[in-house]
MISEVO-34201 format. One record per residue (C-alpha): residue number from 1; residue in one letter; x, y, z. Coordinates in nm, 3 decimals. Each point is the difference from the previous one (the first is absolute). Layout:
    n  res       px       py       pz
  NUM    A        X        Y        Z
...
REM end
This chain:
    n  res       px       py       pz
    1    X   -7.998    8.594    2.873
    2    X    0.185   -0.293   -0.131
    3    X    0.304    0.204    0.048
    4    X   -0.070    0.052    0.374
    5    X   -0.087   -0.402    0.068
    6    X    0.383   -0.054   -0.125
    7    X    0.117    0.248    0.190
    8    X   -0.201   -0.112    0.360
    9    X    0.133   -0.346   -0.139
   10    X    0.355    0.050    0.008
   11    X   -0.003    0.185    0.298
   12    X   -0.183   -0.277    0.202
   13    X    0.242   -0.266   -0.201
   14    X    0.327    0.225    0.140
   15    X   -0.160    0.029    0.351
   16    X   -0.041   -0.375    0.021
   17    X    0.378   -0.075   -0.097
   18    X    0.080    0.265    0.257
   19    X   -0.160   -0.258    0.275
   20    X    0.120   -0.279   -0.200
   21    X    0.326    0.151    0.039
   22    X   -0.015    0.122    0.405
   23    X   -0.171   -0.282    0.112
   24    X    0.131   -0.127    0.340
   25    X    0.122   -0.330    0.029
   26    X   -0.019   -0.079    0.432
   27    X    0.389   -0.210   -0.058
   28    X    0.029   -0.241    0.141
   29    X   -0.307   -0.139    0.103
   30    X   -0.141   -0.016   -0.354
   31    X    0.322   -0.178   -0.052
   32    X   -0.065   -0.255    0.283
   33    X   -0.315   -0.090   -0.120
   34    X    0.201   -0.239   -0.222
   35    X    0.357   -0.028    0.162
   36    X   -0.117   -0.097    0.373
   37    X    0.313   -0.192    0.027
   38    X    0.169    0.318   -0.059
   39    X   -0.172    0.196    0.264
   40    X    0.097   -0.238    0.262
   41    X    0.387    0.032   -0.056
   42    X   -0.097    0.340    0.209
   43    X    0.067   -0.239    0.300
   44    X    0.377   -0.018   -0.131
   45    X    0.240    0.166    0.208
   46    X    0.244    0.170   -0.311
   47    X   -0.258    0.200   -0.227
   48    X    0.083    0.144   -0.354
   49    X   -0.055    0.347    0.045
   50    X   -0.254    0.049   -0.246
   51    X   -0.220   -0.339    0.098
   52    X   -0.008    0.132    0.359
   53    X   -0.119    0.332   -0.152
   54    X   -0.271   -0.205   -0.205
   55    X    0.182    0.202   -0.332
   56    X   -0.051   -0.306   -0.196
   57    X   -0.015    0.201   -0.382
   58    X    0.390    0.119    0.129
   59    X    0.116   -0.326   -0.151
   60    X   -0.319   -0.188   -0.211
   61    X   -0.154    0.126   -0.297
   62    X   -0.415   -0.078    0.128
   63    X   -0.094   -0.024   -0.367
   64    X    0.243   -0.191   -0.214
   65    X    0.424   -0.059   -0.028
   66    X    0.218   -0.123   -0.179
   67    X    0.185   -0.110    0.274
   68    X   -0.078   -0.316    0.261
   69    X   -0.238    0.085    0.285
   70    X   -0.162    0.342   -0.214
   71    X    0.386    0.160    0.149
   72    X    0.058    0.333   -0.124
   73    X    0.307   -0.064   -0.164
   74    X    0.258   -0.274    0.026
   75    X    0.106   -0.066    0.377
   76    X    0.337    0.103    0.001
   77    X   -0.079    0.339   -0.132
   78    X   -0.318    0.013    0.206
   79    X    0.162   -0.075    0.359
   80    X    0.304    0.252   -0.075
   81    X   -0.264    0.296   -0.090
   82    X   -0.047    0.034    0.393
   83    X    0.339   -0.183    0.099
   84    X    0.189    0.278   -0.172
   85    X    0.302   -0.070    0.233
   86    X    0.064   -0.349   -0.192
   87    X    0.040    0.178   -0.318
   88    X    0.340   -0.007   -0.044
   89    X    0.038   -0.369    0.051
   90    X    0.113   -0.071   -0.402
   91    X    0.294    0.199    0.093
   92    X    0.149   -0.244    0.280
   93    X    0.260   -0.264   -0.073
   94    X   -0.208   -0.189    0.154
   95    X   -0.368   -0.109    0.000
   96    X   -0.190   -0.231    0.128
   97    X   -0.150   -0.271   -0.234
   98    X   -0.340    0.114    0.054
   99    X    0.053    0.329   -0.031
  100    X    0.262   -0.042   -0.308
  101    X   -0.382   -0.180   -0.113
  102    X   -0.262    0.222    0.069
  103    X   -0.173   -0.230    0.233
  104    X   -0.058    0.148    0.342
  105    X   -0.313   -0.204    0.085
  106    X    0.305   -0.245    0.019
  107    X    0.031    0.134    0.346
  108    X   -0.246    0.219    0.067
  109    X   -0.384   -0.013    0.059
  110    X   -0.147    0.264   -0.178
  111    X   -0.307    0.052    0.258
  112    X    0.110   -0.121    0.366
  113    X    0.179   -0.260    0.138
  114    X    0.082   -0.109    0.377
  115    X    0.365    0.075   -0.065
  116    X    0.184    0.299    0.021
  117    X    0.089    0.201   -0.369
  118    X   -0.383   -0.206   -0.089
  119    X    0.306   -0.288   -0.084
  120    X   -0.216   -0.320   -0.123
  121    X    0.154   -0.224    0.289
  122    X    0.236    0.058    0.266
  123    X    0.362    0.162   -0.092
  124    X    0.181   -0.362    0.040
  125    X   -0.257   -0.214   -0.178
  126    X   -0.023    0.259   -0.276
  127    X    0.369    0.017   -0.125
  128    X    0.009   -0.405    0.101
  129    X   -0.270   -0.039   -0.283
  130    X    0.244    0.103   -0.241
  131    X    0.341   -0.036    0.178
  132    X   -0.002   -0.419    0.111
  133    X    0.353    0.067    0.115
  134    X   -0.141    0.161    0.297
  135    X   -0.132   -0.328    0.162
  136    X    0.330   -0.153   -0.054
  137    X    0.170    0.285    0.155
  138    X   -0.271   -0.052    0.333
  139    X    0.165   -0.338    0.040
  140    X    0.314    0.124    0.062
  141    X    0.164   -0.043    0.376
  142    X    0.087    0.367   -0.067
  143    X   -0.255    0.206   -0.151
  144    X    0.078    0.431   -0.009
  145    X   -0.284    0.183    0.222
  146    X   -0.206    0.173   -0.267
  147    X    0.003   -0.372   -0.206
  148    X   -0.135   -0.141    0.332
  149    X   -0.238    0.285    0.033
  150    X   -0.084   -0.027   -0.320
  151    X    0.050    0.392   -0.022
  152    X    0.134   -0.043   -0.370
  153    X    0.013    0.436   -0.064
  154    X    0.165    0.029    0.343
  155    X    0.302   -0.049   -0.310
  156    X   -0.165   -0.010   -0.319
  157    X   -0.263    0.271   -0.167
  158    X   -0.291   -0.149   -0.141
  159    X    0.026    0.202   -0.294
  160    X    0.274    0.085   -0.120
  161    X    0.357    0.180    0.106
  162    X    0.352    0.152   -0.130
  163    X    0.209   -0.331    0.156
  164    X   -0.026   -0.347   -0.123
  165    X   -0.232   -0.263    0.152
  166    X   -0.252    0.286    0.035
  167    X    0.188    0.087    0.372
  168    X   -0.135    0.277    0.148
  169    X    0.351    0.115    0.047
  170    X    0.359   -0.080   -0.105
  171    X    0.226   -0.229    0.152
  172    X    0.149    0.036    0.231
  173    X   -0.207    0.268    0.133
  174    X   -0.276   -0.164   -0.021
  175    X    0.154   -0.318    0.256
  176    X    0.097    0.312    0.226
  177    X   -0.324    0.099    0.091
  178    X   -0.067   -0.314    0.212
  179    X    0.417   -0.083    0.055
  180    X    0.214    0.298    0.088
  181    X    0.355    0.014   -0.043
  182    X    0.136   -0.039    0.391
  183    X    0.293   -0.167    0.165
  184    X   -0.141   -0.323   -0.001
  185    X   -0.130    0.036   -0.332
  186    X    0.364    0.088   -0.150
  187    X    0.183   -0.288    0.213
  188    X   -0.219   -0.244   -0.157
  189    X    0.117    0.180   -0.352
  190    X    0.356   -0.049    0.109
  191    X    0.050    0.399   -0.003
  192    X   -0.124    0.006   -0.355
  193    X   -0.186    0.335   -0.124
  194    X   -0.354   -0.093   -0.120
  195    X   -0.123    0.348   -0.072
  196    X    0.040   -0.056   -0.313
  197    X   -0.053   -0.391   -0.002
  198    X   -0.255   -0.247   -0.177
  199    X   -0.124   -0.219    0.258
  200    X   -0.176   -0.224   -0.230
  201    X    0.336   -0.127   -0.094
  202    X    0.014   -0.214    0.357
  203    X   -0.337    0.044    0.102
  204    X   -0.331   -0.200   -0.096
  205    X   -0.231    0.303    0.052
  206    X   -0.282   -0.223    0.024
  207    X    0.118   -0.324    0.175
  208    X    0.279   -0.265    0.061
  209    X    0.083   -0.293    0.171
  210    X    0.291    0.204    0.145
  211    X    0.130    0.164    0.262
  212    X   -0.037    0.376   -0.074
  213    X   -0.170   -0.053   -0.356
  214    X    0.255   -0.090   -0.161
  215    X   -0.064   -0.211   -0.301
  216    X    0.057   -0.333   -0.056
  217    X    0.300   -0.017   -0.241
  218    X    0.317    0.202    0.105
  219    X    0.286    0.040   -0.134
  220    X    0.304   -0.185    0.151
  221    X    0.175    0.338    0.111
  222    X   -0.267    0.191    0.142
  223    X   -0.151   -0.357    0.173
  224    X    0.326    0.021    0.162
  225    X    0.015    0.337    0.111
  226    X    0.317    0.050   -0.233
  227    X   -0.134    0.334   -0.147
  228    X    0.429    0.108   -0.098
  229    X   -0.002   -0.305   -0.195
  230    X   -0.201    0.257   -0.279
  231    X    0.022    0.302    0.162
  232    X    0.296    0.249   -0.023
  233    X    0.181    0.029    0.362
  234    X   -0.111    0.293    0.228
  235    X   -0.372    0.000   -0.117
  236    X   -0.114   -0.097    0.327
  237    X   -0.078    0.276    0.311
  238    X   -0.221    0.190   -0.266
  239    X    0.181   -0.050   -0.294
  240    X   -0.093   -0.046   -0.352
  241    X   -0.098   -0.364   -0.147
  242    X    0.279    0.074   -0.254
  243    X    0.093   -0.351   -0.186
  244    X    0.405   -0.125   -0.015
  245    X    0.092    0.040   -0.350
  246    X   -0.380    0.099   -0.137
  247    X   -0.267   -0.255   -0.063
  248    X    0.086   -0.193   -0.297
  249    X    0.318   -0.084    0.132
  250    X   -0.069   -0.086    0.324
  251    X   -0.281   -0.265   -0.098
  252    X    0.295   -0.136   -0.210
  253    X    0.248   -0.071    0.210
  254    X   -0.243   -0.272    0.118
  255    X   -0.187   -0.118   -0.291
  256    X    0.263   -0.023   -0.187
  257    X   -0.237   -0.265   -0.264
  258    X   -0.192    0.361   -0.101
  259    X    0.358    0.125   -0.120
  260    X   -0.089   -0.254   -0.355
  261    X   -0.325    0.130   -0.045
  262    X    0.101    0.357   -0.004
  263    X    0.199   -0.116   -0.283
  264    X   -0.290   -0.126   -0.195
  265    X   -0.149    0.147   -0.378
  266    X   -0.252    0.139    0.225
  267    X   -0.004    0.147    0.361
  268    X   -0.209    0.306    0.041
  269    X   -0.052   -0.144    0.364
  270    X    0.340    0.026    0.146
  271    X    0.046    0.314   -0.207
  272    X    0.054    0.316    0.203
  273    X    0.134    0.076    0.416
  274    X   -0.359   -0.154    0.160
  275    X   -0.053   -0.286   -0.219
  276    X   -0.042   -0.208    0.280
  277    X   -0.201    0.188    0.183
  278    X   -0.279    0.038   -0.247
  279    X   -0.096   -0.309    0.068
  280    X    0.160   -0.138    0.298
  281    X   -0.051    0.085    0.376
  282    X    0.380    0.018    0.157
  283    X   -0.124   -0.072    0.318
  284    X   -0.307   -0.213    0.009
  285    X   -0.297   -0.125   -0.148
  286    X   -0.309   -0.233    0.024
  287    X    0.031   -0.163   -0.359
  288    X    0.285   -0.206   -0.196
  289    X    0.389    0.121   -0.058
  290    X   -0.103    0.351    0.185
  291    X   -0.169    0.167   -0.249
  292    X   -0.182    0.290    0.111
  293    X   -0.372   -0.188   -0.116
  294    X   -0.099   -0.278   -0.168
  295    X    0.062   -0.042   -0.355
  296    X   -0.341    0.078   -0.147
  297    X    0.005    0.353    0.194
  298    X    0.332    0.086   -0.054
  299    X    0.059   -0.040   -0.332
  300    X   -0.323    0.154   -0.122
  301    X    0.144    0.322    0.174
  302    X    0.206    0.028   -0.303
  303    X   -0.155   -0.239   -0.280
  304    X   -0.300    0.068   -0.152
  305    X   -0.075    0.389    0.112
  306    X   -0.180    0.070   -0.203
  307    X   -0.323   -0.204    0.112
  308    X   -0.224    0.106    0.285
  309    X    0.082   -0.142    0.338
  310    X   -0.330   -0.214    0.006
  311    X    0.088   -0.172   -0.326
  312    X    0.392   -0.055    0.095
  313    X   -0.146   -0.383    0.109
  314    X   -0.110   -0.098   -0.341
  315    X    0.372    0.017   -0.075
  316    X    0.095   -0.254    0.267
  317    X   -0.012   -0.375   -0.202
  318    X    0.033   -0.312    0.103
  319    X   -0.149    0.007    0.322
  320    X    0.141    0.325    0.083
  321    X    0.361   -0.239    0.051
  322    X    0.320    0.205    0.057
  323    X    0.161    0.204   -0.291
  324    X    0.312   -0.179    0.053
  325    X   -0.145   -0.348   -0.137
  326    X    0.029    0.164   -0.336
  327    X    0.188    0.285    0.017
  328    X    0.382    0.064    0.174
  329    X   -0.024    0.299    0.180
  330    X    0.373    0.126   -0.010
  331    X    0.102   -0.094   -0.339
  332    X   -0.030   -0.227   -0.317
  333    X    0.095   -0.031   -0.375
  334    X   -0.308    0.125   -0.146
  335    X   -0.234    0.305    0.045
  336    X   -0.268   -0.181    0.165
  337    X    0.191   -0.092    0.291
  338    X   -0.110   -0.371   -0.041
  339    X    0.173   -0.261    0.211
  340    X    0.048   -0.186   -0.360
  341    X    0.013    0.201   -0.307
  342    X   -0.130   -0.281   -0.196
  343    X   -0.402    0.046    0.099
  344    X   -0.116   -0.330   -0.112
  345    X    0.235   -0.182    0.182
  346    X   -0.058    0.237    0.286
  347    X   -0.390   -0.069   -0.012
  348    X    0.057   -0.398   -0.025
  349    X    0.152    0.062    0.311
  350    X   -0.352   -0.004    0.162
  351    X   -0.162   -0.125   -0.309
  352    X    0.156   -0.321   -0.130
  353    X   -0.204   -0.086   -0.257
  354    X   -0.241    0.252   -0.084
  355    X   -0.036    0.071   -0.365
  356    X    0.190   -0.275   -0.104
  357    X   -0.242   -0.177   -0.213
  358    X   -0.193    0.326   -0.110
  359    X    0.081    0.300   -0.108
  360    X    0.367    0.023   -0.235
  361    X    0.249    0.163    0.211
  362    X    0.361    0.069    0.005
  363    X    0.290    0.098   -0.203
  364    X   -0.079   -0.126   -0.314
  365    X   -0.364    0.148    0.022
  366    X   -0.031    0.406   -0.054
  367    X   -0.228    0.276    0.113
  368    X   -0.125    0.148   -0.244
  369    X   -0.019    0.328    0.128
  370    X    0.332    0.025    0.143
  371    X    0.221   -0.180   -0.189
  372    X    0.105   -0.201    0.337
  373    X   -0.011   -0.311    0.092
  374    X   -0.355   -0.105    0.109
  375    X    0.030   -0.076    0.367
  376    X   -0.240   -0.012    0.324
  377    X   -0.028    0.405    0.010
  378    X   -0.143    0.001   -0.378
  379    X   -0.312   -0.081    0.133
  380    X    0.049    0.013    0.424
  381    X    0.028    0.371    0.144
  382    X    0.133   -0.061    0.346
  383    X   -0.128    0.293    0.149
  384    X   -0.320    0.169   -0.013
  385    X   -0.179   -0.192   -0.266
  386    X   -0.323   -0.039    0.142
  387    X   -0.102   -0.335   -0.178
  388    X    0.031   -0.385    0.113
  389    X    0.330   -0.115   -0.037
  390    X    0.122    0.333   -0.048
  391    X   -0.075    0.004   -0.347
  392    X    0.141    0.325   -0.180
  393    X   -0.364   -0.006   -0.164
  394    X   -0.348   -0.143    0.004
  395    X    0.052   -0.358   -0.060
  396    X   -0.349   -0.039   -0.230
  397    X    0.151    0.190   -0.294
  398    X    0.222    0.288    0.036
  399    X    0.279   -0.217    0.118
  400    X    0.023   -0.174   -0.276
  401    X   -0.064    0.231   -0.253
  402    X    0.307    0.215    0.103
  403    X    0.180   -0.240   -0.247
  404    X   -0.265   -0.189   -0.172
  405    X   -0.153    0.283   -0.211
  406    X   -0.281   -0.083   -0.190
REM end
């Protein structure tokens, strides 16, 4: 008898975590009951697919998580498990700083919004909140169409794309949707053949105080229209932009004062046909001595690889000042590249008398650890140090003790 009480037992116990199992959850009202303000983003005009479906379990866990919000898994991985066409983002050259992130609720509302793509605010205010170069650009007396529109992926893709500055397309192609190549077009190029062309060399894309876009600094023989003054003869009526003598050379013949710092210890800048190019714009630009960006985003194109995009500004010091203050960019005497090879008297340019009357510095005092003279970088990293005064260490003990051992 006992025997057939355990049995009846279990049986009943199974059939009730059968129900307990099945039971029917009416989602989302049950989920309302607590989230009201949810259920009235149903007045939104953009609607995730699964909120306007009321699938609320497609993305949170209703029991427990070990993400934010009860998600189902981390959000990156959780929005590209429907949005399998994004997958193959890592594999761009470039992403967008979001993306490179994992934060799409960056951008997007994950539930509704009253912009298009459930965005979080309009298209223009959006990449503003990140971009403050855009409101400068707005007070421009010539401001490109889509920058005016604030239509920002009528160029770029919000995501991520095979061409630099996230374009949706290459240049020039890209410019050629919107300008095509007719007579008037290749009169105002002087006959030149763009097809092949990168009109970002002359061209703000976004917006200029000039006539045509063109950006504020140009160089003296394209600002005159002398194009032969660089360019071999016959390259006009669709010819080639073929340079007189090469590059190098032709940069030369006017700065001639470059000529002694190609004969310095160390040049690796003004090594190779395109030196100049690397980092300077041959026709115009809107920043100092025509180089093709400023001096903080230039530089880092080549210095300091190795660290992710978003942390590239922890390497700017000083105020994020110009690389130059420090540093000659075309040649110098010592590996570094600094202006003075001599680093104290290089700092005291700046920083008279710091140290003086503190810590023992100098040729007569050594470093321990390297045998060298103990100078401002035995205890300053310029770049990327992450402490106050750009301490190489934590200033409450490790600093010292990398030559005070116990």
């Amino acid at each position: 008898m006992k025997k057939i009480l355990t049995i009846l037992g279990l049986l009943c116990g199974a059939s009730s975590l059968l129900v307990a199992q099945n039971v029917k959850v009416n989602e989302p009202e049950v989920c309302y009951t607590c989230h009201e303000d949810v259920k009235d983003e149903h007045a939104k005009k953009s609607q995730h697919t699964a909120f306007s479906g009321g699938k609320c379990s497609d993305c949170h866990n209703p029991h427990a998580s070990r993400h934010a919000t009860l998600l189902n898994d981390k959000v990156d991985k959780l929005c590209l498990s429907c949005h399998e066409d994004l997958k193959g983002l890592d594999e761009l050259a470039a992403k967008h700083q979001p993306v490179v992130n994992g934060e799409c609720l960056s951008c997007h509302d994950p539930h509704a919004s009253d912009f298009g793509n459930q965005l979080v605010q309009s298209q223009g205010a959006l990449c503003q909140s990140c971009h403050p170069a855009v409101a400068e650009w707005l007070k421009q007396t010539r401001v490109h169409s889509p920058v005016a529109g604030k239509d920002c992926m009528k160029c770029h893709d919000p995501h991520g794309s095979a061409n630099a500055g996230i374009l949706a397309k290459g240049v020039p192609q890209l410019c050629f949707d919107c300008h095509p190549q007719n007579a008037q077009f290749t009169a105002t190029h002087k006959g030149y053949n763009l097809s092949s062309a990168d009109c970002s060399t002359c061209h703000d894309p976004h917006a200029s105080s000039n006539k045509g876009l063109l950006m504020a600094n140009q160089h003296a023989p394209f600002e005159g229209g002398e194009c032969s003054a660089c360019h071999a003869a016959g390259a006009q009526s669709g010819g080639s932009f073929a340079i007189a003598g090469g590059i190098a050379n032709t940069c030369l013949t006017c700065h001639e004062d470059q000529k002694t710092d190609k004969k310095a210890d160390y040049n690796v800048h003004l090594e190779g046909e395109n030196s100049c190019t690397n980092c300077h714009n041959p026709h115009a630009s809107n920043v100092g001595s025509l180089l093709s960006s400023s001096q903080q985003t230039m530089c880092t194109k080549c210095h300091f690889t190795d660290v992710p995009a978003k942390d590239k500004a922890k390497f700017m010091t000083h105020g994020e000042q110009d690389c130059t203050i420090c540093h000659s960019p075309h040649g110098a005497d010592n590996d570094r590249y600094l202006v003075n090879s001599d680093v104290m008297a290089l700092c005291r340019t700046c920083h008279a008398t710091t140290h003086k009357g503190s810590h023992p510095m100098g040729e007569d005092v050594i470093d321990k650890r390297t045998n060298a003279t103990l100078d401002c970088l035995s205890c300053h990293k310029m770049h990327g140090s992450g402490q106050e005064f750009y301490l190489a260490f934590n200033p409450d003990m490790d600093l010292c003790i990398q030559c005070h051992k116990r």
